[in-house]
KOLVO-157272 format. One record per residue: x, y, z of N, C-alpha, C, CB in turn; residue number from 1; residue in one letter. Coordinates in nm, 3 decimals. Atoms other than C-alpha are relative to their C-alpha. Glycine has a CB too. Example, Ala and Ser with C-alpha at 12.3 -4.5 7.8 and 13.67 -1.06 7.14 Angstrom:
+---------+---------+---------+---------+----------+---------+---------+---------+---------+---------+----------+---------+-----+-----+
|  n.east | n.north |    n.up | ca.east | ca.north |   ca.up |  c.east | c.north |    c.up | cb.east | cb.north |   cb.up |   n | res |
+---------+---------+---------+---------+----------+---------+---------+---------+---------+---------+----------+---------+-----+-----+
|   0.089 |  -0.119 |   0.000 |   1.230 |   -0.450 |   0.780 |   0.090 |   0.120 |   0.000 |  -0.099 |    0.003 |   0.125 |   1 |   A |
|  -0.082 |  -0.119 |  -0.006 |   1.367 |   -0.106 |   0.714 |  -0.077 |   0.109 |   0.073 |   0.041 |    0.046 |  -0.142 |   2 |   S |
+---------+---------+---------+---------+----------+---------+---------+---------+---------+---------+----------+---------+-----+-----+
END
This chain:
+---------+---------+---------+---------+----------+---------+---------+---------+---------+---------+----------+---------+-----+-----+
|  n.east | n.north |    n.up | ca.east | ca.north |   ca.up |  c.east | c.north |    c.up | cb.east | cb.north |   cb.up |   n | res |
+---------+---------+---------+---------+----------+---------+---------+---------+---------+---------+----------+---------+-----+-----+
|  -0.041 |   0.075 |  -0.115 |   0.845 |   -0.631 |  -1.259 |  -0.107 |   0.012 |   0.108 |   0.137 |    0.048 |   0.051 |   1 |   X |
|   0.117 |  -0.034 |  -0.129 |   0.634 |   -0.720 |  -0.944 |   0.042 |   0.030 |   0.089 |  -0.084 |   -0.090 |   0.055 |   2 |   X |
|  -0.034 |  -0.074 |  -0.171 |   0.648 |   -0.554 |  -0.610 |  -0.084 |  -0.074 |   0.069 |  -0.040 |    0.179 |   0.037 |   3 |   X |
|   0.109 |  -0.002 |  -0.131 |   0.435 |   -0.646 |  -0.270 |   0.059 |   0.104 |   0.096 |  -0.014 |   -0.160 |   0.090 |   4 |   X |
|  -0.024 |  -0.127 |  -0.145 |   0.393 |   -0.313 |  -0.060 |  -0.085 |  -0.077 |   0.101 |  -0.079 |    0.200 |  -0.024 |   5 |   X |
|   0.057 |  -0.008 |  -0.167 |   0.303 |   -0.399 |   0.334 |   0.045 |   0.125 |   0.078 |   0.061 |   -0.133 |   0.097 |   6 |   X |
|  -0.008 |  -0.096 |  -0.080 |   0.219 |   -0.123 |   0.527 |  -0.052 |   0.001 |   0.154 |  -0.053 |    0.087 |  -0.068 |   7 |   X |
|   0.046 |   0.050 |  -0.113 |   0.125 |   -0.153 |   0.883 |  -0.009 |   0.177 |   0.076 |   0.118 |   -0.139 |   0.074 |   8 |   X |
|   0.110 |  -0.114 |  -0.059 |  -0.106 |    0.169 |   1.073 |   0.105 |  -0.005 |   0.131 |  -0.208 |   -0.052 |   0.029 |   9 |   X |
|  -0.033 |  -0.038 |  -0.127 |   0.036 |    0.329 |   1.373 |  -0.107 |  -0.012 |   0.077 |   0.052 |    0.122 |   0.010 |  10 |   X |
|   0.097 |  -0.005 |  -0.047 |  -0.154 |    0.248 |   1.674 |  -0.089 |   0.122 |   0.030 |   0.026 |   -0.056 |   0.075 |  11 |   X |
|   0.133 |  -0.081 |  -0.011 |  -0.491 |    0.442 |   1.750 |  -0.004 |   0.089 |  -0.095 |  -0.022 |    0.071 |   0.124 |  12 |   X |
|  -0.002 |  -0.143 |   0.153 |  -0.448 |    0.627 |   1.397 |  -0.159 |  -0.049 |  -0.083 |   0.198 |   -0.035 |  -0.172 |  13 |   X |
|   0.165 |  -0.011 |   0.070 |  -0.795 |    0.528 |   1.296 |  -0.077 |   0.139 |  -0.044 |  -0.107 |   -0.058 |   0.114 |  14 |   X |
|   0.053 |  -0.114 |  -0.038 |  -0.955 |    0.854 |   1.367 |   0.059 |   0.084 |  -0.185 |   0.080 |    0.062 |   0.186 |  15 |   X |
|  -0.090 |   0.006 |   0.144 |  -0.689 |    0.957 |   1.099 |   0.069 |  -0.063 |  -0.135 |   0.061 |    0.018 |   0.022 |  16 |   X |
|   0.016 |   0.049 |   0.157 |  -0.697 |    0.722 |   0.815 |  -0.156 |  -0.028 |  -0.034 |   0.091 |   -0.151 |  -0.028 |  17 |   X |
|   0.142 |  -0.041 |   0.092 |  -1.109 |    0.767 |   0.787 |   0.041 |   0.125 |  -0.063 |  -0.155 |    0.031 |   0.095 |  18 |   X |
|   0.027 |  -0.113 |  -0.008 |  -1.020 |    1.103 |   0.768 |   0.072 |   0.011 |  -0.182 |   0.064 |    0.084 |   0.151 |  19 |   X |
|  -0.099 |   0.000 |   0.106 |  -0.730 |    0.994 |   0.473 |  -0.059 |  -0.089 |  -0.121 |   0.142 |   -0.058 |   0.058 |  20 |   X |
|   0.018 |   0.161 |   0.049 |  -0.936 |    0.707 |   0.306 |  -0.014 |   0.065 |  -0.145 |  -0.159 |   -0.116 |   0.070 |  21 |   X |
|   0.057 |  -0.067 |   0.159 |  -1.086 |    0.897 |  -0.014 |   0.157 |   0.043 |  -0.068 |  -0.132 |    0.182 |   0.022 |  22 |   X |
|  -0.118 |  -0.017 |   0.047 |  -0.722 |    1.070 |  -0.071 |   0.076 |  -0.083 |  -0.027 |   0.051 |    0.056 |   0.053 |  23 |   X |
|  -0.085 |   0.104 |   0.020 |  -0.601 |    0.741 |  -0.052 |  -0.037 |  -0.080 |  -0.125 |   0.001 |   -0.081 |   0.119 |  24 |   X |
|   0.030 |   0.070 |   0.142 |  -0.825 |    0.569 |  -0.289 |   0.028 |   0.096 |  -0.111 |  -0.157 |   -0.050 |  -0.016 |  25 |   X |
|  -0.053 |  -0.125 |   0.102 |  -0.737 |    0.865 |  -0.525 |   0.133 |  -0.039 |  -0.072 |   0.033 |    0.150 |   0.090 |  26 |   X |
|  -0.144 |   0.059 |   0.060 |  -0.371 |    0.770 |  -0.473 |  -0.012 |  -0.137 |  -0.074 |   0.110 |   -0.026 |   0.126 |  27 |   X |
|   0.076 |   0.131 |   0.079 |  -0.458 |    0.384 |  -0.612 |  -0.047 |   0.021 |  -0.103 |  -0.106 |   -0.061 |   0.055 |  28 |   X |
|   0.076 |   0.025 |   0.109 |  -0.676 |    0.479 |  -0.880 |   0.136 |   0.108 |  -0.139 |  -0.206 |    0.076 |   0.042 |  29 |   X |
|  -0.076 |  -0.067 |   0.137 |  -0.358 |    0.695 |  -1.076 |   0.044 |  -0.106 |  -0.104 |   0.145 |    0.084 |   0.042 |  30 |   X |
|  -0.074 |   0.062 |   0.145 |  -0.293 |    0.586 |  -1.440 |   0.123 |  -0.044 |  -0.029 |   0.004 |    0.080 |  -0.091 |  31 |   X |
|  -0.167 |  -0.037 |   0.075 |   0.054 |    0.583 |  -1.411 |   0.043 |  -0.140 |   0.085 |   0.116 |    0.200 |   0.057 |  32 |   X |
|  -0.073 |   0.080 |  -0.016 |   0.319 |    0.370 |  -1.368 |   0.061 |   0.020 |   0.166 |   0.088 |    0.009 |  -0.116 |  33 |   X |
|   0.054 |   0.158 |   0.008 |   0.290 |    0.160 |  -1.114 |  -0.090 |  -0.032 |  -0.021 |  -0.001 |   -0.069 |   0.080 |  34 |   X |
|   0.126 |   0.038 |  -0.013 |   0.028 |   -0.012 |  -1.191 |  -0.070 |  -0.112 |   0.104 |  -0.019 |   -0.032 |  -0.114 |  35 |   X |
|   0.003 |   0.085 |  -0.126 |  -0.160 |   -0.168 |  -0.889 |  -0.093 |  -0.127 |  -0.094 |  -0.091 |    0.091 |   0.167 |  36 |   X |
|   0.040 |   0.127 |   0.070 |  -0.258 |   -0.534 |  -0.955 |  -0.119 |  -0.074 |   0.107 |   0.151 |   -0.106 |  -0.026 |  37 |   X |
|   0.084 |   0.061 |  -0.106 |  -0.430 |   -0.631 |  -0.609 |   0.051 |   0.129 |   0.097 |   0.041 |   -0.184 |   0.053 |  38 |   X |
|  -0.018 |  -0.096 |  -0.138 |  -0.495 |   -0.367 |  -0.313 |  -0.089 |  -0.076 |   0.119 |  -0.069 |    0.179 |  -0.028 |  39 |   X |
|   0.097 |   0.028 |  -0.123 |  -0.669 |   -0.420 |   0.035 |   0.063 |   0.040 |   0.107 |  -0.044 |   -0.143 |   0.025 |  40 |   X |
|  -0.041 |  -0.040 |  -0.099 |  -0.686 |   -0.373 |   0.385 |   0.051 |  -0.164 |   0.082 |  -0.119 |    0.102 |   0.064 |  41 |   X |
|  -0.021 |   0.156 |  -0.085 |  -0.470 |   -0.624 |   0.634 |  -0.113 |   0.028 |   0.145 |   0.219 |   -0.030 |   0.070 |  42 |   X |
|   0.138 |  -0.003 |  -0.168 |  -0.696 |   -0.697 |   0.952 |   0.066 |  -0.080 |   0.063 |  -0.194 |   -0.070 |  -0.002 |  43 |   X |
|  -0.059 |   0.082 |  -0.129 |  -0.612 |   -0.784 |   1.269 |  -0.093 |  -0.097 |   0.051 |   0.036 |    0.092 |   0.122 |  44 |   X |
|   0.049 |   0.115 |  -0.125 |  -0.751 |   -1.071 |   1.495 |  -0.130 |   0.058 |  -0.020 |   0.071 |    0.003 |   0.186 |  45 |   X |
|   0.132 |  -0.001 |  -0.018 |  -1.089 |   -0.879 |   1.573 |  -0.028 |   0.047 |  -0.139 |  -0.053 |    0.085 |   0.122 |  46 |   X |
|   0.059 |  -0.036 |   0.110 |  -1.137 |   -0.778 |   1.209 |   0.042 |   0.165 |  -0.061 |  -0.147 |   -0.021 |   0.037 |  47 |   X |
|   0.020 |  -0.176 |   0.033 |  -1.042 |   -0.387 |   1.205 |   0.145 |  -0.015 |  -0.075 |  -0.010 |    0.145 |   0.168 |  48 |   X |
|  -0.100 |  -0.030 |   0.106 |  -0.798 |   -0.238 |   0.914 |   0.120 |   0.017 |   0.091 |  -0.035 |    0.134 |  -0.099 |  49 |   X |
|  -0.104 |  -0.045 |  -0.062 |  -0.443 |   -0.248 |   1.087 |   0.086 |   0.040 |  -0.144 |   0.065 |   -0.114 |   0.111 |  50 |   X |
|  -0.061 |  -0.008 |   0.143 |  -0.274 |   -0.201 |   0.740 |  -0.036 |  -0.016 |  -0.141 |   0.076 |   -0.068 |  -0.001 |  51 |   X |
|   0.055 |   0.047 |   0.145 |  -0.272 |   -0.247 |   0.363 |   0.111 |  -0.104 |  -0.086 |  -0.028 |    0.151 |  -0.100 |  52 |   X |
|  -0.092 |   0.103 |   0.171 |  -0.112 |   -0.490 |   0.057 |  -0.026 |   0.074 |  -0.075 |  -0.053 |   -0.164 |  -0.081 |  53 |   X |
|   0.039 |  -0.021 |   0.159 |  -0.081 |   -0.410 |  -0.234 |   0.099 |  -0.067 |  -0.129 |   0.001 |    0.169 |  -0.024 |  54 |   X |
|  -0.056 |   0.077 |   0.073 |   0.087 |   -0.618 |  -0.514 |  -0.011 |   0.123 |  -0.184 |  -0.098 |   -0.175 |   0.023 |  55 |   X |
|  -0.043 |  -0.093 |   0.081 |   0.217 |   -0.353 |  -0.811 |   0.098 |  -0.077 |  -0.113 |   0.069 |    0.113 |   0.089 |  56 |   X |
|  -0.113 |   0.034 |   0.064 |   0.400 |   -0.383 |  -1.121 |   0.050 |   0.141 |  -0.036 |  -0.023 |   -0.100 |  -0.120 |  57 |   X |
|  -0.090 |  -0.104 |   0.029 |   0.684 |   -0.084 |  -1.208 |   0.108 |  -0.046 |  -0.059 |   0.037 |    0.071 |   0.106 |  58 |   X |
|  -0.121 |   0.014 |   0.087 |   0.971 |   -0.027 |  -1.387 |   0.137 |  -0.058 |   0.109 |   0.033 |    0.170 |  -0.078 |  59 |   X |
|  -0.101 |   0.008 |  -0.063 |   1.180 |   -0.048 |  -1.082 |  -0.013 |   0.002 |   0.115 |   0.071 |    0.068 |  -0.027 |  60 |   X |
|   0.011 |  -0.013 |  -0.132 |   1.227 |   -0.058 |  -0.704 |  -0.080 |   0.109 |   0.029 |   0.119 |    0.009 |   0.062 |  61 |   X |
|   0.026 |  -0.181 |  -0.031 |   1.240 |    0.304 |  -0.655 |  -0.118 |   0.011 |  -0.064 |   0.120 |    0.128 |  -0.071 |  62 |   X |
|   0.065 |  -0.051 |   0.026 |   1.015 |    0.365 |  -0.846 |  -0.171 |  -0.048 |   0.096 |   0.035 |   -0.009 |  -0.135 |  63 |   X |
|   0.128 |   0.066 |  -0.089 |   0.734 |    0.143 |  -0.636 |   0.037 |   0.080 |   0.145 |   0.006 |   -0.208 |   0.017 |  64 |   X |
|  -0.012 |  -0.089 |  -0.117 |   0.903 |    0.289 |  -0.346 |  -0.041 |   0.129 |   0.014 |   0.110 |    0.011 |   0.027 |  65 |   X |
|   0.123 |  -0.165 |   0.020 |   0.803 |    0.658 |  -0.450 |  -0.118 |  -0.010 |   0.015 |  -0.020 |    0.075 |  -0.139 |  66 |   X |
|   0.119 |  -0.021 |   0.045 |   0.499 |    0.585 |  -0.547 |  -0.063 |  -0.015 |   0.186 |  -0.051 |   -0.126 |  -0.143 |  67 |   X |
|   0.068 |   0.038 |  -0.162 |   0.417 |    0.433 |  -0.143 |   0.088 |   0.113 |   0.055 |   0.031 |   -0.187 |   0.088 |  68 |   X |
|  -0.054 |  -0.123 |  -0.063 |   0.639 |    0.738 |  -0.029 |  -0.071 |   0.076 |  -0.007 |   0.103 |    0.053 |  -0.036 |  69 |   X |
|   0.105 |  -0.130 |   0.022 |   0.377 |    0.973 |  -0.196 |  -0.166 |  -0.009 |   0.041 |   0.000 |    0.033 |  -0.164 |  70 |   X |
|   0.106 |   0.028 |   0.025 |   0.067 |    0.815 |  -0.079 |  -0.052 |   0.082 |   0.162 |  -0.018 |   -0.169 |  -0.042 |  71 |   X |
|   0.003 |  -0.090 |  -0.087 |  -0.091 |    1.001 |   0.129 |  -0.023 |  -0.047 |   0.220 |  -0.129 |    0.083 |  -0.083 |  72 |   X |
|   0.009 |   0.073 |  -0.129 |  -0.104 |    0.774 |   0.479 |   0.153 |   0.011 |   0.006 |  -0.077 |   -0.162 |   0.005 |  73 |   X |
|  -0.122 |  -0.018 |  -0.072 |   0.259 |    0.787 |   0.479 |   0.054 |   0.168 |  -0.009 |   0.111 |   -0.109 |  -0.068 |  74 |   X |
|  -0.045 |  -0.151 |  -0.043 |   0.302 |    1.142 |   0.414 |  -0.044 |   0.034 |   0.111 |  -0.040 |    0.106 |  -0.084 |  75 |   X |
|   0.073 |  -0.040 |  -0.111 |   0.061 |    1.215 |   0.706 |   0.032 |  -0.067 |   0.112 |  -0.128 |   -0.010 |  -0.018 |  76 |   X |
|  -0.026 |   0.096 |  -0.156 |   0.251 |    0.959 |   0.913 |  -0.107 |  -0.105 |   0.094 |   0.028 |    0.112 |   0.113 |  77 |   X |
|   0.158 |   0.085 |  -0.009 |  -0.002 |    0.717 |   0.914 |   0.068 |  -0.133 |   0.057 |  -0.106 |   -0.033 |  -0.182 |  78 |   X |
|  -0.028 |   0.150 |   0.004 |   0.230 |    0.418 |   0.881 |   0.071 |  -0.011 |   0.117 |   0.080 |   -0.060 |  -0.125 |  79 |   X |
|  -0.179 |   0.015 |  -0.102 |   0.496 |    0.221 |   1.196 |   0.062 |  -0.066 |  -0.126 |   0.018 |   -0.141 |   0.190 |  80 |   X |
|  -0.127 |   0.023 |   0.072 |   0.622 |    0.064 |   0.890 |  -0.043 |  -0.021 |  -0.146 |   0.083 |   -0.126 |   0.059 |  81 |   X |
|   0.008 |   0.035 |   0.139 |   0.639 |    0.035 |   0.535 |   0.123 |  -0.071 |  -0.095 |  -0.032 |    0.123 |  -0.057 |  82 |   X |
|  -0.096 |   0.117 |   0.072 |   0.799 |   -0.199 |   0.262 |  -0.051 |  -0.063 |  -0.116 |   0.029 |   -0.120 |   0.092 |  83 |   X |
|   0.017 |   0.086 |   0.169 |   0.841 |   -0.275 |  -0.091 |   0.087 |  -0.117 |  -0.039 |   0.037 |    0.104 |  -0.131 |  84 |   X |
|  -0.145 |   0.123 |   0.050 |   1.044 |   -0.591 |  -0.229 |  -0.082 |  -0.083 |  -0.092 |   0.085 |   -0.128 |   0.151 |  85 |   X |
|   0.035 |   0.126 |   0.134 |   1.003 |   -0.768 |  -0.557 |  -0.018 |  -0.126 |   0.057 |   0.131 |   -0.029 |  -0.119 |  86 |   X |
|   0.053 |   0.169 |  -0.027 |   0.826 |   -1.119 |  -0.582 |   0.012 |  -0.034 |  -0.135 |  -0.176 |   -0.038 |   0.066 |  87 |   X |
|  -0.049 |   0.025 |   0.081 |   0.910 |   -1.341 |  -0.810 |  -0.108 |  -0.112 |   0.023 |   0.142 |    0.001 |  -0.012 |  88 |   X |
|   0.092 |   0.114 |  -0.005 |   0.538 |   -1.555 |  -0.883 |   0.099 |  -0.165 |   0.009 |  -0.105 |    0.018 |  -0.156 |  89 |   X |
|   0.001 |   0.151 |   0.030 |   0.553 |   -1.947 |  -0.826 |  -0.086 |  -0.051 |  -0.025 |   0.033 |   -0.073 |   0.071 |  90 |   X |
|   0.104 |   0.127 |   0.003 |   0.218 |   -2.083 |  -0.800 |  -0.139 |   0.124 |  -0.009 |   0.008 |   -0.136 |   0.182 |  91 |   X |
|   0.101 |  -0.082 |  -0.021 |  -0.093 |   -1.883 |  -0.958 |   0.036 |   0.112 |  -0.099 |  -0.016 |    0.041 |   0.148 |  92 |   X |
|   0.010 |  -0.110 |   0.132 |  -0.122 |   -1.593 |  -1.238 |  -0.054 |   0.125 |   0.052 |  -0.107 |   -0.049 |  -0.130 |  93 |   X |
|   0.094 |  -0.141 |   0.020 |  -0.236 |   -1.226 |  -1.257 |  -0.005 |   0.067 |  -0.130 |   0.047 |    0.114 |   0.092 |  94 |   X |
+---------+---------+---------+---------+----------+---------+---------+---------+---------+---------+----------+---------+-----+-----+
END
């Protein structure tokens, strides 16, 4: 099944997600189930990382939900918000 995680950066937490970025790509690159299908950073207006996407497939909600529970920007309180919810393609393949 597909997921889309949006996560959106607490303001002035920059300082603290350079500091998280490597641990993060770490989290992303695991073997396991979920498997990520598309990642990136969202950008605001002038261009700088305010958040991320990421488009996942898993067995289950929860289980996409863990996986962005364990990553390490929201353990460290990185995020104001986070959010998983199945998509159901219309237009376009992966």
């Amino acid at each position: 099944m597909l997921f889309v995680g949006i996560a959106r950066f607490r303001p002035n937490s920059q300082n603290e997600h350079d500091a998280l970025r490597s641990a993060f790509t770490d989290h992303l690159a695991q073997p396991l189930n979920p498997r990520i299908k598309l990642a990136g950073a969202i950008l605001d207006d002038a261009g700088e990382r305010c958040g991320i996407f990421m488009m996942l497939e898993a067995d289950s909600v929860e289980t996409a939900r863990h996986y962005l529970a364990a990553s390490p920007y929201q353990t460290k309180g990185l995020y104001e918000s986070a959010a998983i919810n199945a998509v159901q393609l219309e237009v376009g393949h992966l």
